[in-house]
C-alpha positions, 0 to 999 in steps of 0.5 A: 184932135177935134174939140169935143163939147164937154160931155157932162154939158151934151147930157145936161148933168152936172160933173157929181150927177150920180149914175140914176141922174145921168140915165134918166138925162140920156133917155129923155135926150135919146127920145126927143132926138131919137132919128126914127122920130125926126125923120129927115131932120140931121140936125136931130141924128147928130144930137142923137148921136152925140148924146149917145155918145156922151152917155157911153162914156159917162155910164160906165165907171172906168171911162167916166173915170178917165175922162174925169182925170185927163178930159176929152184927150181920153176918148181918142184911139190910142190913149194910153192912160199909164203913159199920161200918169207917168208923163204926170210923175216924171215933169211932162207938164206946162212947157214940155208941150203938155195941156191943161191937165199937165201931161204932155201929149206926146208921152200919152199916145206913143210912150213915155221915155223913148228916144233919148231925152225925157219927154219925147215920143217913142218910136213905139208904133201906134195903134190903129183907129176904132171904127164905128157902124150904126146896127138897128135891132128889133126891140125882141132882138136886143131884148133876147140877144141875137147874133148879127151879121153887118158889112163894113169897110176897114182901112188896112195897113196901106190905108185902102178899104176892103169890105169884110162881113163880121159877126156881132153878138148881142147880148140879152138887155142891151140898151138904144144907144149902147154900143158892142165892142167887136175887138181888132176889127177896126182900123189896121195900124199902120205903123205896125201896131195893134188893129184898131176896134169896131163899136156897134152903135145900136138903134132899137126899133120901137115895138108895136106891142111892147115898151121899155123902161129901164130893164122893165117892159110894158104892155097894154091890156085891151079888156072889154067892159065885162072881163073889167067888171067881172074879172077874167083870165087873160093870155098875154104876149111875153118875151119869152112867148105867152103867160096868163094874167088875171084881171081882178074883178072890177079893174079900172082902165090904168089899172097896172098888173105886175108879173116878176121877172118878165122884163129885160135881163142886165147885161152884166148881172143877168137880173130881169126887171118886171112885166107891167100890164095897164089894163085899158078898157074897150067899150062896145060900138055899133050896137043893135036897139036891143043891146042898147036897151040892155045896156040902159038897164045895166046902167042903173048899177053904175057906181054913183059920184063918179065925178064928185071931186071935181063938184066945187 
């Protein structure tokens, strides 16, 4: 098996980081190494993928867990977790050809007692590899769920490829660099056993309207001087289609307005974060003689020591 760098190590997080800690490690990993921001840079994609990769497993308990207890042996296909406790339990330690974490290697990937001695390798057949394809999503894509359709090449039993179409459902929420489990797609066995499985890694294309954080989204509001002073009523894009937002009177640029439950669902739980609109005011251009003369004279209601904190 390949050696794999630790993977508390490629998220820059200790081995205790709790979940928040290790998420906010994975987003601003993912945005700095993200590929459709590194063009052309593969040392970049490779990061982009190891992180992702490292946060796949450290963000979900049960393979956190596992990869806690037994190391990196846990991550390949065909680890069987019962097996290396029961190797652990029944001496198959230092001396018995197992590692660090005291079970032996063999026990873990092909039964515990098979053949005629305590320690060997079954006959038991091994199951296939897990195969893994990229999948790009348009941000409204992830956001809604979508149903895809990818091409890939799966080894079969005799290890030749074949080409197959298979269907991907995305569900509402999932995150950039996440990955779906498409079950007994992956690689055939070929020795008999259960077919491997395909993972979906998914890519989220950055949107020219919305952004994400966490399960909230975010939009900014272009308003013009007046609709900022006066307040005003503004129709808005949404995930679902268009809502209105009022803009208070007198509303700064920044100013940031709140709409509940417009943001993206939990995959699991099926809650949804908010929607955050920033007001961002658009000052008139190329005006005439005639309203500029009018804006001078509007000039006069300006609020006065607008600038009074930075005076010394």
């Amino acid at each position: 098996m390949a050696r794999r760098r630790d993977l508390y190590e490629v998220l820059g997080v200790a081995r205790g980081a709790d979940a928040d800690a290790i998420r906010k490690s994975y987003r601003q990993l993912a945005r700095k190494f993200h590929p459709d921001l590194n063009q052309g840079r593969r040392e970049s994609e490779e990061r982009f993928k190891e992180v992702s990769e490292a946060y796949a497993v450290l963000s979900d308990p049960e393979k956190r867990a596992l990869y806690d207890d037994f190391g990196a042996v846990s991550l390949e296909a065909g680890f069987d977790a019962n097996a290396a406790r029961a190797s652990r339990r029944f001496g198959g330690g230092h001396g018995m050809g197992g590692d660090a974490f005291g079970f032996n290697i063999e026990d873990v990937f092909g039964g515990v007692f098979g053949g005629r001695g305590r320690g060997r390798r079954s006959a038991a057949a091994f199951r296939g590899e897990d195969l893994e394809v990229m999948l790009e999503l348009e941000f409204l894509e992830a956001a809604r769920g979508a149903t895809k359709q990818i091409s890939v090449t799966r080894p079969d039993r005799d290890g030749r490829l074949q080409p197959e179409r298979v269907t991907v459902r995305i569900p509402p929420g999932v995150d950039d660099g996440g990955r779906i489990r498409i079950p007994g797609k992956g690689a055939e066995s070929r020795s008999g056993g259960a077919t491997g499985d395909l993972f979906a890694r998914i890519r989220i294309r950055p949107n020219a309207i919305f952004r994400r954080d966490g399960r909230d989204v975010l939009l900014d509001l272009p308003v013009t001087v007046g609709e900022a002073t006066l307040g005003a009523r503004v129709e808005i894009p949404t995930l679902e289609g268009t809502a209105t937002v009022t803009v208070p009177p007198g509303s700064d640029s920044g100013r940031r307005l709140r709409l509940r439950g417009k943001g993206i669902a939990d995959p699991k739980s099926g809650a949804r974060g908010d929607l955050y609109v920033t007001v961002q005011i658009r000052v008139p251009v190329g005006l005439d003689p005639e309203a500029t003369a009018k804006l001078r004279e509007l000039a006069a209601y300006d609020p006065p020591g607008i600038r009074k904190e930075w005076e010394s």
